[in-house]
C-alpha positions in Angstrom: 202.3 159.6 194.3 200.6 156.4 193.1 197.0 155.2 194.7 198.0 152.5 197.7 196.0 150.0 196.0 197.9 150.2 192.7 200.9 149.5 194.7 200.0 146.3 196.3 198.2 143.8 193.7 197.1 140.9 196.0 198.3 139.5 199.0 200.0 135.6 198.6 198.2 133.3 200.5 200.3 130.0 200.8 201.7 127.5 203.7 205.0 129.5 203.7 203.3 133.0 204.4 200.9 131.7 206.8 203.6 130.4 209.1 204.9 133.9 208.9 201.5 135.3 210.6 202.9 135.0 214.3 206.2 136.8 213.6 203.9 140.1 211.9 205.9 139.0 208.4 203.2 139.5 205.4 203.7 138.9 201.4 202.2 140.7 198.9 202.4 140.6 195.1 203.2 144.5 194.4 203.7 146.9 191.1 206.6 145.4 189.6 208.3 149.5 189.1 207.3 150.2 193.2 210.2 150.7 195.5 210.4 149.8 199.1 209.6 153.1 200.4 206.2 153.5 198.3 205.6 149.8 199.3 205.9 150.7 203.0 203.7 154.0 203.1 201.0 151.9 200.4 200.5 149.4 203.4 201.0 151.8 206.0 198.1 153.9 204.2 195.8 150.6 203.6 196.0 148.0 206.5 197.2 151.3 209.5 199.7 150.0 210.7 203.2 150.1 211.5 206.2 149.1 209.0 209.5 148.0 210.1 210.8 146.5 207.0 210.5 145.6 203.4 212.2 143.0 201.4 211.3 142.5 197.6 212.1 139.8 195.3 211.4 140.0 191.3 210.3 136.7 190.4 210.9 135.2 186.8 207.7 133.7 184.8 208.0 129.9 184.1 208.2 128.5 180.5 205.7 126.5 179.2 205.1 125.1 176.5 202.5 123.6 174.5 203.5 120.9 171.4 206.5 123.3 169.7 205.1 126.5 171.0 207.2 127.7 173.8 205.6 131.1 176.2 206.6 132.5 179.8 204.0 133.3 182.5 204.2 136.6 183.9 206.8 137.9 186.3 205.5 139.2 189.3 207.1 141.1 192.2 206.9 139.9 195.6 207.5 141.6 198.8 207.9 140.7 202.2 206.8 143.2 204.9 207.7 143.1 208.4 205.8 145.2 210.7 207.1 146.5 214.1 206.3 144.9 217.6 204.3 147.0 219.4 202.4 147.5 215.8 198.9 145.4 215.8 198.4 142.8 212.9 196.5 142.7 209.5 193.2 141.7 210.8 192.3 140.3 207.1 195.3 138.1 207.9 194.8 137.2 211.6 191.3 136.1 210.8 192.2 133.7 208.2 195.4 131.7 210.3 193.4 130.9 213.1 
């Protein structure tokens, strides 16, 4: 099994994900070849708590360009993890919405 930490890159820290906070809905970039069941046990195994779901979304790099040159940014992989009620919350996120 992969380290937890190589699983989950960074976590995405924008307006959308912040309203999410209340409802114990998190986004994370992840390892663009982890599945949903080494993404659950990776934040299961880093923040202790409780997982009750995990949606993931493979998102295309943008073109840019530059004069005639034409490139792509990276694509990244993006998932949404929903944690159970009666779980508690990431403290590194509940710290930062209030």
């Amino acid at each position: 099994m992969k380290d937890p930490h190589d699983i989950i890159i960074k976590p995405v820290l924008t307006e959308k994900s912040y309203a999410s906070f209340p409802d114990k809905s998190y986004t994370f970039i992840v390892d663009k070849r982890a599945n949903k069941t080494e993404i659950r046990q990776a934040v299961e195994a880093v923040f202790g708590v409780e997982v009750e779901s995990v949606n993931t979304v493979n998102v295309l790099g943008k073109i840019k360009r530059q004069g005639r040159t034409e490139g792509r940014r990276p694509s990244i992989k993006k998932a949404y993890v929903k944690l159970k009620k009666d779980s508690k919350g990431i403290e590194f996120f509940d710290s930062m919405a209030q």
